[in-house]
N, C-alpha and C positions, 0 to 999 in steps of 0.2 A: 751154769751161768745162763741166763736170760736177758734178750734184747728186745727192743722198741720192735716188729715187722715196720712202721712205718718206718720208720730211722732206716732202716736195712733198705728196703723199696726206693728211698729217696736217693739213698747213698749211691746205691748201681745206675741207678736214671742218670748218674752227675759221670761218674767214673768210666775210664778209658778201660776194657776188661776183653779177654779173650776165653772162649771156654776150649779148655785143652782136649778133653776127653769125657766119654760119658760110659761108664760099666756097669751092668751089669750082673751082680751077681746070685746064685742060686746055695745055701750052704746047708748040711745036712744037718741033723738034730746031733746036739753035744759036741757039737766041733769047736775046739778050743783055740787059740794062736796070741801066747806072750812073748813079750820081750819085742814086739813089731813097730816100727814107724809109722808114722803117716809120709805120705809123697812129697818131693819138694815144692809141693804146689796148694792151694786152699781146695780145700772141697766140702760140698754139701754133700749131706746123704738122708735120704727118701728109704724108709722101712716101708717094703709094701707088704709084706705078709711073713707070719711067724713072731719071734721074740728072742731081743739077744740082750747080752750087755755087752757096754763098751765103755773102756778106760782111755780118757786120751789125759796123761802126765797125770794118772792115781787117780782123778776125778770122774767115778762111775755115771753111766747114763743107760736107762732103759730103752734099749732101742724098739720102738714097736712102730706100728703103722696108725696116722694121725699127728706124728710127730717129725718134725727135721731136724739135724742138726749141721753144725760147720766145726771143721777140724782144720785148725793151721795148719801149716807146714811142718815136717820133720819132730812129729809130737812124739813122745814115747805113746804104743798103742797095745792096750791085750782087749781079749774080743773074747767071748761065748756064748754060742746058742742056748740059749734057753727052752725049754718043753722039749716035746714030741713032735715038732714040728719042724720043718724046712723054715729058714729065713733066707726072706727076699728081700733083695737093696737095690737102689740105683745111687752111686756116686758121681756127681758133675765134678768134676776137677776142673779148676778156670785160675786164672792170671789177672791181676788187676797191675797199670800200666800208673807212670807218676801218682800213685796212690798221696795226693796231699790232703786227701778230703778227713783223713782223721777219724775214719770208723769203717770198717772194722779193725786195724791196723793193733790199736791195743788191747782186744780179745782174742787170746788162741785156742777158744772152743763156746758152743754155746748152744742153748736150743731153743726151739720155735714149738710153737704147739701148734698145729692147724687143726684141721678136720678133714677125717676121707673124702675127698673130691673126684669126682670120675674124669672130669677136666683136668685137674693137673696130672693124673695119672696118665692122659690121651697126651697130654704135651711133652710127660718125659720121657715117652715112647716114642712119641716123632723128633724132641731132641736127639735119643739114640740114636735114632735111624740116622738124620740129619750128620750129627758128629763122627759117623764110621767113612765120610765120605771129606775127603780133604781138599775141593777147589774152594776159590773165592767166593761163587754163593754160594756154597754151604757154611761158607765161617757168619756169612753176614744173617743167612738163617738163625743159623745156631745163638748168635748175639740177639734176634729180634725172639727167639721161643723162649731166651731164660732170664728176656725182662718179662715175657706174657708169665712163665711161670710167678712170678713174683707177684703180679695182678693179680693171679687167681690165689698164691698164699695170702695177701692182703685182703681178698675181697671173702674169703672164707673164714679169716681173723675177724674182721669187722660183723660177717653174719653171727657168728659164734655168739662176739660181745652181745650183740642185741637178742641173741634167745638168751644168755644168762640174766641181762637183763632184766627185760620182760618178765623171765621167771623168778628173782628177786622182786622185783616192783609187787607185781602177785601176790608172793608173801605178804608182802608190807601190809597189802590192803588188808589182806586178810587180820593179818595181826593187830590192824586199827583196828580195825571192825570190832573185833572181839575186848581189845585194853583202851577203848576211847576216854572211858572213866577213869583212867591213869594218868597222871602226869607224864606228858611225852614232850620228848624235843627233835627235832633234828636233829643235834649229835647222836642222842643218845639211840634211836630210830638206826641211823647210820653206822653207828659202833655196832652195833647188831645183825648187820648185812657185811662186816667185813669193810667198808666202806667210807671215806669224810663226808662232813655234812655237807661239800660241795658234790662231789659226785652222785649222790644219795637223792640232794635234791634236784638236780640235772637229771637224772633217769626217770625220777619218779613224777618231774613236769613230762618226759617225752614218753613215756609209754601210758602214764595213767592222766594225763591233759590237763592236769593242775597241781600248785604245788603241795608236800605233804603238809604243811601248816594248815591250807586253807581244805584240803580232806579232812584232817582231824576236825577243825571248827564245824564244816557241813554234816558230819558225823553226831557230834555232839547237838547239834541244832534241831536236825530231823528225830535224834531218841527225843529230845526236851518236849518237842511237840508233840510226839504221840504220847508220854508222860502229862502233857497239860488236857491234853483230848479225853484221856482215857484213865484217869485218877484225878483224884482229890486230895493230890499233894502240894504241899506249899511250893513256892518260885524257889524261896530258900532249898527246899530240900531236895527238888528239881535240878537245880543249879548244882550241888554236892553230886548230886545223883550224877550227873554229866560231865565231872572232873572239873568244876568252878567254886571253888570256895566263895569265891565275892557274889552273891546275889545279883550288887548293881552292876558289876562289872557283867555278871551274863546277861541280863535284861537290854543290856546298851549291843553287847553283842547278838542277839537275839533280832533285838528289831532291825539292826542294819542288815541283815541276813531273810529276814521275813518280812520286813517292811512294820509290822504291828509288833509290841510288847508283849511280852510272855502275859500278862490279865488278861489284853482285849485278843489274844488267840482264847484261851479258855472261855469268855464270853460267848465268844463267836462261836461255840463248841454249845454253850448251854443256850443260847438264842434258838443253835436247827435242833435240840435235842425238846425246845417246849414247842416248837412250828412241829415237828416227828409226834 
């Protein structure tokens, strides 16, 4: 199962919550443990290095580092390391108080995908430290280090989003550049990136500063012109050439884009070629 991070971040910001405990642990390669619970309590767990699985009620999870997950209460649990390698965790165990806020209450497992952070890794380490120590400010520490932690999940989800992004958008251009002369849409552009034609064309206004529609038309506009410059093909065929069946339709779009008609661009092309 998979959540919102934002929905998660908003929900603790609102919720009365205590963090119970924070462990630690170190496990050798191949160590096995079925038939196990989880604690009467909610917990988050931070894979910082190696690789295991984890079953919480049958449902496998890859537990590795980059990723988090939450285990309700009193789950049936089997666990094994995977590789050649030690696996390292930190579980926060914590308490949420009149829980009326309606999430997480109806998931009892789930996972978060972040990315390696050296920051959140420095805050679950002064969590620890923090949580081994049981006066009043250390509770009220502990409650201000595992909303920051939650900052830095959030703001490491949000970077992520924007390189896939960006790296999607990329594509795209690329792939205009290359099928301009194709019949394109925005669905169809977007079905292709995994994506709706709303998010598709949201991204590709915020990283590439215009939307894909009017890329494809400047695309096709700038080939039309060096075609009218540089041959002695008809507008008609010009037009086909640049993914427009209608002539007049590209001529109209043409000049609102160039200012002049596809003729008086070619003119102007043979006017500096008899002045040359």
């Amino acid at each position: 199962m998979q959540v919102n991070i934002n929905d998660l971040a908003n929900y603790f910001s609102k919720v009365n919550f205590t963090v119970i405990d924070v462990i630690k642990w170190m496990v050798p390669p191949g160590k096995k443990h079925f038939g196990a619970f989880t604690p009467p309590c909610s917990g988050l767990i931070f894979p910082l290095r190696g690789r295991a699985r984890m079953f919480f009620d049958d449902i496998p999870y890859e537990m590795e580092p980059g990723k988090i997950f939450y285990a309700g209460p009193n789950l049936p649990l089997d666990k094994e390391v995977l590789g050649e390698t030690e696996w390292e965790l930190m579980i926060i165990h914590y308490e949420v108080y009149n829980n009326d806020k309606g999430f997480p209450g109806g998931l009892p497992h789930y996972q978060l995908d972040a990315v390696c952070s050296p920051r959140l890794t420095d805050l679950l380490y002064r969590l620890f430290c923090v949580s081994a120590k049981r006066d009043s400010l250390s509770v009220r520490q502990a409650k201000s280090l595992f909303l920051a932690i939650w900052d830095e999940i959030v703001t490491c989800a949000v970077n992520r989003r924007n390189e896939k992004g960006q790296d999607l958008m990329g594509q795209a251009v690329k792939y205009i550049n290359c099928h301009y002369m194709e019949p394109l849409s925005v669905p169809k552009m977007a079905n292709q990136y995994g994506l709706n034609s709303k998010q598709f064309a949201y991204l590709f206004k915020k990283f590439i500063g215009k939307g894909p529609n009017e890329y494809v038309i400047e695309c096709r506009v700038r080939r039309a012109r060096e075609l009218l410059c540089t041959t002695d093909c008809s507008v008609a065929d010009i037009s086909l050439c640049v993914g427009y069946s209608d002539p007049y339709y590209f001529s109209k779009l043409f000049k609102k884009h160039t200012g002049v008609c596809p003729i008086q661009c070619r003119a102007f092309r043979e006017r500096e070629d008899r002045i040359i």
